[in-house]
Backbone as CSV, one residue per row, in Angstrom:
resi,resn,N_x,N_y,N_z,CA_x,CA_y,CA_z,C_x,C_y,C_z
1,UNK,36.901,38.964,93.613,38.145,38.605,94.310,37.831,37.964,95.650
2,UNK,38.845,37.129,95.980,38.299,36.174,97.070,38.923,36.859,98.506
3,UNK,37.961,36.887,99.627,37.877,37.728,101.271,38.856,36.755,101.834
4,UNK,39.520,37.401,102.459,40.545,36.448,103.372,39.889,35.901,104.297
5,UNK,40.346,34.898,104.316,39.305,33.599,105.827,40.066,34.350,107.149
6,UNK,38.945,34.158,107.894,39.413,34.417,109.268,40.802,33.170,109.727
7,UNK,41.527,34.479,110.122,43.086,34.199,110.813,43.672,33.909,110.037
8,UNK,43.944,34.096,108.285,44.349,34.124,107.444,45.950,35.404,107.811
9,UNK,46.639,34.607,107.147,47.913,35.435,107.172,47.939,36.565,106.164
10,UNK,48.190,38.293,106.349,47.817,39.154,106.187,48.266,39.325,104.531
11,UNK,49.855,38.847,104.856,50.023,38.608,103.544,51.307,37.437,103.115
12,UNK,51.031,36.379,101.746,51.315,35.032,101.542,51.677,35.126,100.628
13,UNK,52.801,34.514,100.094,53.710,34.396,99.059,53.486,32.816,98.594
14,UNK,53.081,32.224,97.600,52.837,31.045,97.244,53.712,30.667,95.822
15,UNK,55.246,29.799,95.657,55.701,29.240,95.294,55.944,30.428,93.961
16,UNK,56.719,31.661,94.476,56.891,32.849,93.644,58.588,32.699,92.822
17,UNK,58.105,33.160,91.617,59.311,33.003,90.661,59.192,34.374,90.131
18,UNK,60.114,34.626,89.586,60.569,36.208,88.763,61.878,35.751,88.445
19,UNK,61.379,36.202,86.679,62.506,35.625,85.609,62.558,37.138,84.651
20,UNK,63.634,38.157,84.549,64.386,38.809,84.240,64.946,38.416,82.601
21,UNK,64.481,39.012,81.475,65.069,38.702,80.324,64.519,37.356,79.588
22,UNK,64.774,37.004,78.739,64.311,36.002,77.550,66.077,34.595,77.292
23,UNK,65.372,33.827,77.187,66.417,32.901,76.380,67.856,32.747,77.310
24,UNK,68.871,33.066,76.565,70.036,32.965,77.559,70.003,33.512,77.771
25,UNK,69.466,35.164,78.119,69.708,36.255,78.732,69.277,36.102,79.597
26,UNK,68.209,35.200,80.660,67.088,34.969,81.177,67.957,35.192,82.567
27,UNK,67.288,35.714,83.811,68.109,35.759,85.277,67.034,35.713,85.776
28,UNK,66.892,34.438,86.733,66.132,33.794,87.541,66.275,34.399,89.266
29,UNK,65.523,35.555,89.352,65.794,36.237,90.624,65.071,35.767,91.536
30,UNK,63.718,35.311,91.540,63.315,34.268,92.476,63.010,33.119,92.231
31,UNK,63.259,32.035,92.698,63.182,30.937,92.404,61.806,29.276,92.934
32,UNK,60.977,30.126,93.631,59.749,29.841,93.971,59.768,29.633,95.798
33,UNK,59.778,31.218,96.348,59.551,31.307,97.107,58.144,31.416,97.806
34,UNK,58.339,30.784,99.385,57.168,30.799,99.918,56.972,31.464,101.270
35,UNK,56.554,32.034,101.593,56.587,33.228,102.874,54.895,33.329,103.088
36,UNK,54.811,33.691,104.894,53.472,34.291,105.483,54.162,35.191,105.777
37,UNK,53.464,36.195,106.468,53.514,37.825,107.121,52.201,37.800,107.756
38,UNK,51.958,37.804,108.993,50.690,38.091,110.159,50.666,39.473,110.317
39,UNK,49.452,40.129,110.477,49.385,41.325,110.636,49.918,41.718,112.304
40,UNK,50.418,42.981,112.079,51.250,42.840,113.487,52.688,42.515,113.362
41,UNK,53.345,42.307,112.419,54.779,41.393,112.621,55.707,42.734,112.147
42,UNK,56.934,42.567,112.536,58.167,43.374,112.705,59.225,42.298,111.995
43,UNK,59.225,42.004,110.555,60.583,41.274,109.935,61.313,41.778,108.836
44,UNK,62.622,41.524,109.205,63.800,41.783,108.641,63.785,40.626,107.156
45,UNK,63.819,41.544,106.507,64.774,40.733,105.210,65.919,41.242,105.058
46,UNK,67.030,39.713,104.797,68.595,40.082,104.992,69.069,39.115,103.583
47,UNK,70.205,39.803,103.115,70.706,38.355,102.278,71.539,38.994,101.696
48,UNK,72.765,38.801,100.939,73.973,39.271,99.902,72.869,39.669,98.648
49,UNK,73.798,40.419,98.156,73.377,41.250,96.799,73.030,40.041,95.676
50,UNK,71.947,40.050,95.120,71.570,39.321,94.164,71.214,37.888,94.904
51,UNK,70.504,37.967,96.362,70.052,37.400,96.906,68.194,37.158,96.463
52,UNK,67.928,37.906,96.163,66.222,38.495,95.807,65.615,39.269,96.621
53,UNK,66.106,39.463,97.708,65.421,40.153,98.765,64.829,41.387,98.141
54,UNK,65.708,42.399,97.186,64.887,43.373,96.685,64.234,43.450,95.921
55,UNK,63.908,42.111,94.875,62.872,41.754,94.007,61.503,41.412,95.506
56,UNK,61.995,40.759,96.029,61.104,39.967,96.842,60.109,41.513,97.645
57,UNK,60.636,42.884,97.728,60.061,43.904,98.571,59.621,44.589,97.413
58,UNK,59.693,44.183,95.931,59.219,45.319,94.405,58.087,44.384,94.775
59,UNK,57.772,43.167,94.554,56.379,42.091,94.483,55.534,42.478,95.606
60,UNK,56.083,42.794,97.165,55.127,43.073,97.796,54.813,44.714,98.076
61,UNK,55.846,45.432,97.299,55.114,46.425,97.311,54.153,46.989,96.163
62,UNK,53.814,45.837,95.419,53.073,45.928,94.048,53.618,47.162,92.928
63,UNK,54.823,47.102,93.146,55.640,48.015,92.209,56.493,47.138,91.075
64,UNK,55.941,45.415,90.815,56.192,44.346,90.075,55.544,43.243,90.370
65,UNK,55.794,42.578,89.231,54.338,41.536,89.453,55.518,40.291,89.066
66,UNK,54.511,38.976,89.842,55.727,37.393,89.421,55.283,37.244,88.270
67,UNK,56.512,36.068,88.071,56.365,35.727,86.727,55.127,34.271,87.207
68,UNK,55.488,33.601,87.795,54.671,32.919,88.106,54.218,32.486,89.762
69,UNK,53.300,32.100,90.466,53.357,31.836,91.544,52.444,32.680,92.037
70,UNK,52.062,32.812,93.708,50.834,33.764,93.681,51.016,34.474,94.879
71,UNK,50.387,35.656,94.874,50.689,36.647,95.887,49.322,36.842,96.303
72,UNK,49.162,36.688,97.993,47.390,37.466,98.442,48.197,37.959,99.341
73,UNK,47.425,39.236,99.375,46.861,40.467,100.478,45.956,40.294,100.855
74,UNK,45.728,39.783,102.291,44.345,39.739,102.743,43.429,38.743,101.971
75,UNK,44.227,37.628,101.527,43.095,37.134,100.692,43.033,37.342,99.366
76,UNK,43.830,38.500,98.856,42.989,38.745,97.478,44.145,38.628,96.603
77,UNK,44.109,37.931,95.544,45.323,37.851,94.487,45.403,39.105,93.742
78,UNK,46.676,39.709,94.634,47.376,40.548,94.103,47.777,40.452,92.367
79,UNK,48.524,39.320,92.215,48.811,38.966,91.023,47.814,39.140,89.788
80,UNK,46.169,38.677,89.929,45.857,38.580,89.150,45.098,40.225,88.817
81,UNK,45.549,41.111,89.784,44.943,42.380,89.597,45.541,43.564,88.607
82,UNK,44.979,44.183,87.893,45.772,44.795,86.828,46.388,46.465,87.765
83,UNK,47.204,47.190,86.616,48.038,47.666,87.121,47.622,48.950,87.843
84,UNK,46.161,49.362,87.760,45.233,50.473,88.236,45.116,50.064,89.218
85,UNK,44.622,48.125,89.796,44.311,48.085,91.061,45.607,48.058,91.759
86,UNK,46.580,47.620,91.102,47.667,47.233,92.334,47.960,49.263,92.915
87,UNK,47.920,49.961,92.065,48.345,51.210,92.230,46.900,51.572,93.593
88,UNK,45.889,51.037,93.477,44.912,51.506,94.712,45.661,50.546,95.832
89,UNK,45.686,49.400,95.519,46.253,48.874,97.308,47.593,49.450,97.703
90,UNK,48.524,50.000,97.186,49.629,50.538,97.600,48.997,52.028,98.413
91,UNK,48.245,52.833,97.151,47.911,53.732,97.901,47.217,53.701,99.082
92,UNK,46.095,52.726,99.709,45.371,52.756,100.419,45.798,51.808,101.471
93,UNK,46.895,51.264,101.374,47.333,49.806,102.592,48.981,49.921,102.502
94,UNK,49.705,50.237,101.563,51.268,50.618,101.779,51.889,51.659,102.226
95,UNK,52.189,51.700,103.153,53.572,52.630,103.034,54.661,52.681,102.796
96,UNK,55.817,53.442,102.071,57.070,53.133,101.585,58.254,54.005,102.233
97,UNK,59.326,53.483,102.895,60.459,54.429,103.793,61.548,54.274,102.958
98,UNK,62.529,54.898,102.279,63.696,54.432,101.399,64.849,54.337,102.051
99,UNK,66.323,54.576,101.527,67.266,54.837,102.268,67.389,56.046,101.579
100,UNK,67.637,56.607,100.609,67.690,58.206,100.029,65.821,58.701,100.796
101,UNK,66.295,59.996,101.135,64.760,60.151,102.222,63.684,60.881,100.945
102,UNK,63.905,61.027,100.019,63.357,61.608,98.550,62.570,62.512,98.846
103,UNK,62.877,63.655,99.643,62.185,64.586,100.038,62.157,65.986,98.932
104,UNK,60.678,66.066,98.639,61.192,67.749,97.898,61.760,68.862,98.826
105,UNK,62.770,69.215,98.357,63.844,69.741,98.615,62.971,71.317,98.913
106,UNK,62.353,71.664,98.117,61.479,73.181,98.166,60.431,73.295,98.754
107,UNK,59.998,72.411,99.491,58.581,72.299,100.623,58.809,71.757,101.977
108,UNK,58.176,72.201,102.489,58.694,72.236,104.047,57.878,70.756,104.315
109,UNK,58.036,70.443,105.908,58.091,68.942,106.137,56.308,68.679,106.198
110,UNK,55.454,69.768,106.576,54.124,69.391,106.831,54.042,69.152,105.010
111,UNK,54.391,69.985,104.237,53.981,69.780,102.753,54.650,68.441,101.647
112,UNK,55.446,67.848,102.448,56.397,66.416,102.010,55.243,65.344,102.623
113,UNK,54.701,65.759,104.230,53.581,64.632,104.464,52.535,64.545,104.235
114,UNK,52.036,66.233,103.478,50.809,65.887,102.760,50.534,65.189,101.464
115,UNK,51.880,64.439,100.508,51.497,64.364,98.880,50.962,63.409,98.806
116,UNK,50.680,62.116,99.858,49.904,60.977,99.848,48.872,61.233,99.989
117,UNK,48.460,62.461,100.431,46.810,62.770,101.100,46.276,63.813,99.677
118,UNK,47.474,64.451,99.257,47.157,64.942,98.279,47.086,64.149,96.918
119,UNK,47.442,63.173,97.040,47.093,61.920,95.874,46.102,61.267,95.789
120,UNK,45.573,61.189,97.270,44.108,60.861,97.438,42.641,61.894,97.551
121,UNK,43.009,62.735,97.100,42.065,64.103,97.216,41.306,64.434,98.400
122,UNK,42.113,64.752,99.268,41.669,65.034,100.191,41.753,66.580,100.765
123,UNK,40.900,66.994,101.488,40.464,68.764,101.500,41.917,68.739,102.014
124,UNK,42.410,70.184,101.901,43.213,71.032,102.489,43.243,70.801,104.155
125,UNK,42.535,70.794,104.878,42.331,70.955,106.562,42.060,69.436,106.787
126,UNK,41.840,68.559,105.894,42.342,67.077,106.378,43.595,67.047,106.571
127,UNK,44.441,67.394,105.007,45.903,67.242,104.773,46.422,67.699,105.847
128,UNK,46.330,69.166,106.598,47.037,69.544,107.412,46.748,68.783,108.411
129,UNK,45.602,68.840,109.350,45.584,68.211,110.167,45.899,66.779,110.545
130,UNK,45.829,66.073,109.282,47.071,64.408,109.266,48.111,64.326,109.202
131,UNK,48.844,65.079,108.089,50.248,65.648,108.340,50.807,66.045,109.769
132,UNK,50.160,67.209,110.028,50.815,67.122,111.788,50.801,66.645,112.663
133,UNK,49.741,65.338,112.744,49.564,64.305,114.045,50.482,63.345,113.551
134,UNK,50.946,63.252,112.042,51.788,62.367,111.270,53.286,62.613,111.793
135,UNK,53.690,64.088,112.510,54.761,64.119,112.272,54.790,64.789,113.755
136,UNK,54.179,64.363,114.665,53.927,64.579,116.305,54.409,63.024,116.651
137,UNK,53.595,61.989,115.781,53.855,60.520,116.321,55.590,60.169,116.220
138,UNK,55.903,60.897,115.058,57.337,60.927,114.967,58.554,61.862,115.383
139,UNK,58.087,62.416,116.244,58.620,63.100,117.447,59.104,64.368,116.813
140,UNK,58.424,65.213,115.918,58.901,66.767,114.857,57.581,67.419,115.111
141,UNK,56.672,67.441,115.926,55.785,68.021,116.083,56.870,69.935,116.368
142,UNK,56.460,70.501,115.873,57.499,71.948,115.821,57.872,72.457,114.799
143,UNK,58.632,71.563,114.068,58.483,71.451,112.807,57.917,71.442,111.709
144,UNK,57.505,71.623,111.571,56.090,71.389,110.293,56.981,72.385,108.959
145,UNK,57.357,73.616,109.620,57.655,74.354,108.570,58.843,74.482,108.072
146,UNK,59.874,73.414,107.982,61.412,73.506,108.018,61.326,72.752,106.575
147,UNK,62.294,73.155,105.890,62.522,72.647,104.531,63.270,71.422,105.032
148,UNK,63.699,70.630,104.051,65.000,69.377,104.499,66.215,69.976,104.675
149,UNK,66.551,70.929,103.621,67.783,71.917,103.979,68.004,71.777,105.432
150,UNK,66.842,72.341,106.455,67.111,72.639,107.442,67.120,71.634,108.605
151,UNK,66.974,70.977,108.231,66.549,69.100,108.990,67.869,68.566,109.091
152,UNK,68.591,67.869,110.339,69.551,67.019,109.816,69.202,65.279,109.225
153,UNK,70.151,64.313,108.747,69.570,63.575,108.463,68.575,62.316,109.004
154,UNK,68.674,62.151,110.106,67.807,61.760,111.121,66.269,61.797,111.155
155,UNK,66.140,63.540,110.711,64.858,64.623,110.839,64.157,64.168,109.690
156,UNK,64.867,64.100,108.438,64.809,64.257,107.617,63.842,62.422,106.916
157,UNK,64.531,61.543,107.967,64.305,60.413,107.722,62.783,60.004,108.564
158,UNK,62.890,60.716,109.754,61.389,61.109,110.457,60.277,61.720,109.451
159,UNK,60.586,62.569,108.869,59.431,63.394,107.831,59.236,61.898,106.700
160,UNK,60.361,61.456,106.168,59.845,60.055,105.504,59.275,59.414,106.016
161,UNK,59.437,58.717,106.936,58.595,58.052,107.865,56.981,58.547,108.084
162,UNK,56.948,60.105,108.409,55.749,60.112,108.699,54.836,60.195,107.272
163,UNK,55.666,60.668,105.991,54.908,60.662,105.202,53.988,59.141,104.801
164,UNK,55.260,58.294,104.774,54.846,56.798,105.115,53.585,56.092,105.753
165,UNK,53.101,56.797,107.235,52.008,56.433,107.908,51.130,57.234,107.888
166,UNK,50.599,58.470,107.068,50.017,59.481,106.696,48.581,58.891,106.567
167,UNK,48.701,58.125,105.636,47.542,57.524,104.992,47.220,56.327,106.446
168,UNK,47.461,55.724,107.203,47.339,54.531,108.317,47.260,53.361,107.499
169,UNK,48.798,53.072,106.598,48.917,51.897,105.873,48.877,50.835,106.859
170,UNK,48.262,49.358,106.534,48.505,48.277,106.908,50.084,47.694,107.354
171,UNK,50.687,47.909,106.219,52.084,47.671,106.033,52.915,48.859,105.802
172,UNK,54.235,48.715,106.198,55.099,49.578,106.404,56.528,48.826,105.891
173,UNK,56.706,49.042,104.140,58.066,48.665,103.680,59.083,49.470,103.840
174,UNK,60.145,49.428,103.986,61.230,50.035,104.372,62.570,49.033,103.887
175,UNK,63.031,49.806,102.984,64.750,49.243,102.282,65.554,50.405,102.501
176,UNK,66.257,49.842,103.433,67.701,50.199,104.292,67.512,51.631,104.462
177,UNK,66.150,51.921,105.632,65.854,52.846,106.127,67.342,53.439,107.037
178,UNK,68.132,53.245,107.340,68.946,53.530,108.665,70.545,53.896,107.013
179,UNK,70.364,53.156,105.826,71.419,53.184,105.146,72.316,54.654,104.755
180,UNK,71.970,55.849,104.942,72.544,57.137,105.197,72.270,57.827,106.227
181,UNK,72.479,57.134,107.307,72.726,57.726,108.494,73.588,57.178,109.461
182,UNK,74.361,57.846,110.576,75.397,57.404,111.611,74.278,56.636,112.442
183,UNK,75.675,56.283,113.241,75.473,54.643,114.036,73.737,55.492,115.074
184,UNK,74.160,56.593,115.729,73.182,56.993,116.808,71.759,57.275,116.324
185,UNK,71.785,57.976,114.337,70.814,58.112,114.472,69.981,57.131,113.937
186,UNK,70.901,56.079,113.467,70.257,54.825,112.664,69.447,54.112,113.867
187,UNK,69.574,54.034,115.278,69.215,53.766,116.164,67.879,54.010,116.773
188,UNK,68.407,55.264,116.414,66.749,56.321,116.785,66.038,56.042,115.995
189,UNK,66.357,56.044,114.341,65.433,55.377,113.781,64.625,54.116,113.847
190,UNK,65.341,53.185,114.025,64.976,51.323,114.787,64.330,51.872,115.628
191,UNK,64.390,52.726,116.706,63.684,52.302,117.740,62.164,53.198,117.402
192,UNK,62.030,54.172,116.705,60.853,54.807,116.061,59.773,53.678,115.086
193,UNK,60.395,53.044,114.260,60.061,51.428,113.942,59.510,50.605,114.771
194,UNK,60.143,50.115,115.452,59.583,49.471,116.755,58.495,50.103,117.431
195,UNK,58.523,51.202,117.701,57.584,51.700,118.474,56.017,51.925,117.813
196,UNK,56.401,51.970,116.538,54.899,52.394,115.623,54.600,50.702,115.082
197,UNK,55.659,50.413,115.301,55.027,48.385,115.048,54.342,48.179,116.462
198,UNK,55.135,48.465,117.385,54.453,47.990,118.857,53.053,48.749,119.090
199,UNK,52.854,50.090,118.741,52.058,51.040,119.724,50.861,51.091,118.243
200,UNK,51.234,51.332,117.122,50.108,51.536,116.245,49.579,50.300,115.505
201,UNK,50.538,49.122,115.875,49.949,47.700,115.146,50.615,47.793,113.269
202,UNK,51.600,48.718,113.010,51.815,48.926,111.844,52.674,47.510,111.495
203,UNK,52.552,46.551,110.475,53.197,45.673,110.218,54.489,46.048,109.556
204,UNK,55.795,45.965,109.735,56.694,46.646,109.207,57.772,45.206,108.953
205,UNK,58.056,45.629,106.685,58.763,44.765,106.892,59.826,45.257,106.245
206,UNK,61.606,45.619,106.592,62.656,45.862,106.383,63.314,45.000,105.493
207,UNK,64.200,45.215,104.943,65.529,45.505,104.028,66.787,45.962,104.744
208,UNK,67.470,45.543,105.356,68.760,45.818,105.695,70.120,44.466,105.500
209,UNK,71.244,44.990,105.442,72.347,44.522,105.546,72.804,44.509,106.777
210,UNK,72.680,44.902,107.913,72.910,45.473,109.196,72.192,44.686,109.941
211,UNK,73.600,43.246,110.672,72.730,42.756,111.850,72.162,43.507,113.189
212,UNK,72.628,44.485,113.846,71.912,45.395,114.537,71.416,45.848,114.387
213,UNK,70.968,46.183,113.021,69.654,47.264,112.786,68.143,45.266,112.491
214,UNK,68.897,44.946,112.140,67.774,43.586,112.265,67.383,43.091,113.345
215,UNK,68.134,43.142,114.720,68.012,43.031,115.687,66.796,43.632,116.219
216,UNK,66.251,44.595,115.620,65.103,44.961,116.474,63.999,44.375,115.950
217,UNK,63.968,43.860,114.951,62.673,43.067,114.541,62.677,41.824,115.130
218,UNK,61.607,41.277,114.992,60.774,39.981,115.754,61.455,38.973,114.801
219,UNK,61.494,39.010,113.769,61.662,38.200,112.903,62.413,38.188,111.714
220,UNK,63.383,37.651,111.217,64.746,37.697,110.746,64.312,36.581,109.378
221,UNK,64.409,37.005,107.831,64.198,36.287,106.887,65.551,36.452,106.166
222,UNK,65.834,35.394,105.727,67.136,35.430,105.072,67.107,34.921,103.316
223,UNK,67.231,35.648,102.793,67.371,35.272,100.975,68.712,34.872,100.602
224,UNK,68.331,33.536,99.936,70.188,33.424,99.071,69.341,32.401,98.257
225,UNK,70.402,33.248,96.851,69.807,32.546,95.618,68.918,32.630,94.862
226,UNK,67.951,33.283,95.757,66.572,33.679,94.977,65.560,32.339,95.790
227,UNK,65.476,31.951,97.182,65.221,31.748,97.963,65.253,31.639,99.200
228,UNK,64.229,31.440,100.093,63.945,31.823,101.473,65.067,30.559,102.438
229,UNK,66.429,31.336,102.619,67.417,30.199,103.386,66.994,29.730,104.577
230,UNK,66.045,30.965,105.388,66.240,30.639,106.755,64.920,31.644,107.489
231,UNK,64.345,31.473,108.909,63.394,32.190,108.802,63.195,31.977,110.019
232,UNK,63.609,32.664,110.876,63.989,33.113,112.157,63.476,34.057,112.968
233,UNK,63.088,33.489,114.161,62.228,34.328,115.502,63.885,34.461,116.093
234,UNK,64.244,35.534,116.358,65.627,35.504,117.600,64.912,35.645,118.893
235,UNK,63.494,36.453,119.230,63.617,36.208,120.683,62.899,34.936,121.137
236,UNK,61.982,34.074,120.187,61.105,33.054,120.563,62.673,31.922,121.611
237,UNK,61.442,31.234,122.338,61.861,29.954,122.957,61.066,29.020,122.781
238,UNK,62.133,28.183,122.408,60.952,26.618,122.513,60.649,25.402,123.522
239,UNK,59.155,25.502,123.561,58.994,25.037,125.017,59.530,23.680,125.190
240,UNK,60.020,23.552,126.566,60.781,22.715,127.614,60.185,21.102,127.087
241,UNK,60.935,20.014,126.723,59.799,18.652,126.646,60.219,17.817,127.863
């Protein structure tokens, strides 16, 4: 598999299609999109329902493959890797935040942030000890032993989160992380985002419907149709001529 060239974009979407069904049944959900992602970046994907945006976050979270067109990570064609490897780069470079927080309901929050560490076989006194610096960075250090029962939903979306950066994924996907929660704590959440994009270098790329919750990212991608409409820096300026 081929090494990403220096200053290579972390991860590249090259003229991607995904076709749904056979014959007339056939639904053309992407239509040959093309996208970079720099390591380091904070972007929003936005677009109406049956836009692609959530095909477009199954492809890069290697939880679906294109029909045609090509996907690198770092260089390496995702696409042409079978379904054992894509399952190692998720484990070892993804993290995943939902909007349902899919927490087992019967284990307390240090034991929800160990199942990534426990997927990777790792001793007992690793697990713990990553788990709780996992869930210190996300401001529940105290916690460790509270079921979700006992969490409100906010808390609850923190323990996702930290399970998320457990492993020190590259990337950090997230679809409509803030989507079951009120206005204050959807906030707290954005700004916990931001802060582990700013302070840990985590590349984080969102799923929301919510121009204020997009607002906090660097960078604003817009899907319609089953392509890339629009692709937007909101705080850049362009220099003076």
């Amino acid at each position: 598999m081929a090494v990403a060239e220096l200053g290579a974009p972390l991860i590249e979407l090259r003229a991607i299609t995904k076709t749904y069904g056979e014959g007339q049944a056939a639904f053309q959900a992407l239509r040959g999109v093309d996208l970079q992602i720099a390591q380091g970046e904070f972007v929003a994907v936005m677009g109406p329902s049956g836009s692609g945006k959530s095909t477009a976050m199954n492809l890069l979270g290697c939880l679906d493959t294109p029909t045609t067109g090509e996907y690198l990570f770092r260089g390496i064609h995702v696409e042409q890797l079978d379904r054992n490897q894509r399952a190692l780069l998720r484990r070892n470079c993804l993290g995943f935040v939902f909007q349902g927080f899919n927490l087992l309901a019967r284990t307390s929050a240090q034991e929800n942030v160990e199942l990534p560490l426990l997927y990777r076989g790792e001793a007992a006194d690793v697990r713990h000890a990553q788990a709780r610096a996992a869930l210190d960075k996300v401001g529940l250090a105290g916690w460790e032993h509270h079921t979700p029962a006992e969490l409100s939903g906010g808390q609850q979306q923190r323990v996702a989160i930290a399970r998320a950066i457990v492993t020190n994924p590259l990337v950090l996907l997230a679809d409509e992380p803030t989507g079951n929660l009120d206005s204050k704590r959807s906030h707290e959440i954005m700004e916990l985002l931001s802060r582990l994009n700013g302070e840990q270098d985590i590349t984080v790329i969102m799923v929301t419907h919510e121009p204020d919750m997009a607002a906090y990212a660097r960078r604003i991608v817009h899907f319609v149709d089953g392509l890339v409409a629009s692709d937007e820096r909101p705080g850049a300026t362009e220099a003076c001529c």
